[in-house]
N, C-alpha and C positions, 0 to 999 in steps of 0.2 A: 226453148219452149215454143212449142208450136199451137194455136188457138185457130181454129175454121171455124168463121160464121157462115151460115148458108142459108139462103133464100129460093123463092122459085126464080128466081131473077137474076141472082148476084150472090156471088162468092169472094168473101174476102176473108185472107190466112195473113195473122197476126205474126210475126219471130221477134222476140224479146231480145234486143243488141245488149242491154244494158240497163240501170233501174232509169225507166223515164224515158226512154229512147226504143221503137219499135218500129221494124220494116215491116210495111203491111204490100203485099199484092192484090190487086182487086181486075175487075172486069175492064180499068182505065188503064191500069201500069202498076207500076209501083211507087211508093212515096214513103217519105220516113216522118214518124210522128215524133214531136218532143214535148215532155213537156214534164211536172212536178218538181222534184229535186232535180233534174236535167236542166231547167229553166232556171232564172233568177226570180221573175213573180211568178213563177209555180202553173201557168197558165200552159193550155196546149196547143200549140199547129201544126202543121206539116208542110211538108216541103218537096216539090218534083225532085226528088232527088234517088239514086240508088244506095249511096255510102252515107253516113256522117258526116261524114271529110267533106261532100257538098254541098251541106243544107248554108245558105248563104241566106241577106236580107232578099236579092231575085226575084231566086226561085220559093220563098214562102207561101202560104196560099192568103198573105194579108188578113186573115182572121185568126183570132183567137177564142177559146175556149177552156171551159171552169173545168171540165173532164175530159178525161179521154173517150170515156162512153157519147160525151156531147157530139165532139169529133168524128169520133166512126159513124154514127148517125148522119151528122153533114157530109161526110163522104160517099155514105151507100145513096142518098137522095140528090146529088149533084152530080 
């Protein structure tokens, strides 16, 4: 499943790996979001990373979030 959000500014395409796990590309790179059932507290972040295989402690973005919508929001504004 493919999901584009777009703005006059920023373009960022959502692909669903898995439930709770999604590669998002944006106008920075790419990064992989985790979080719900993917997680143990249910909580979401992301990670510089391309694959699963290497979202590590690292490379995480150190914040967490209640939603995934919270998240994409601190993404397109940072």
């Amino acid at each position: 499943m493919f999901i584009s959000l777009q703005s006059k500014t920023k373009t960022m395409i959502v692909k669903r790996i898995q439930e709770g796990i999604y590669k998002i590309k944006d106008s920075k790179g790419t990064w992989i979001a985790m979080g719900g059932f993917a997680t143990m507290n249910g909580k979401w972040t992301a990670y510089d990373s391309c694959t699963r295989e290497d979202c590590k402690t690292i490379n995480n973005w150190a914040i967490e979030f209640d939603t995934f919508k919270q998240l994409k929001e601190f993404a397109k504004n940072n």
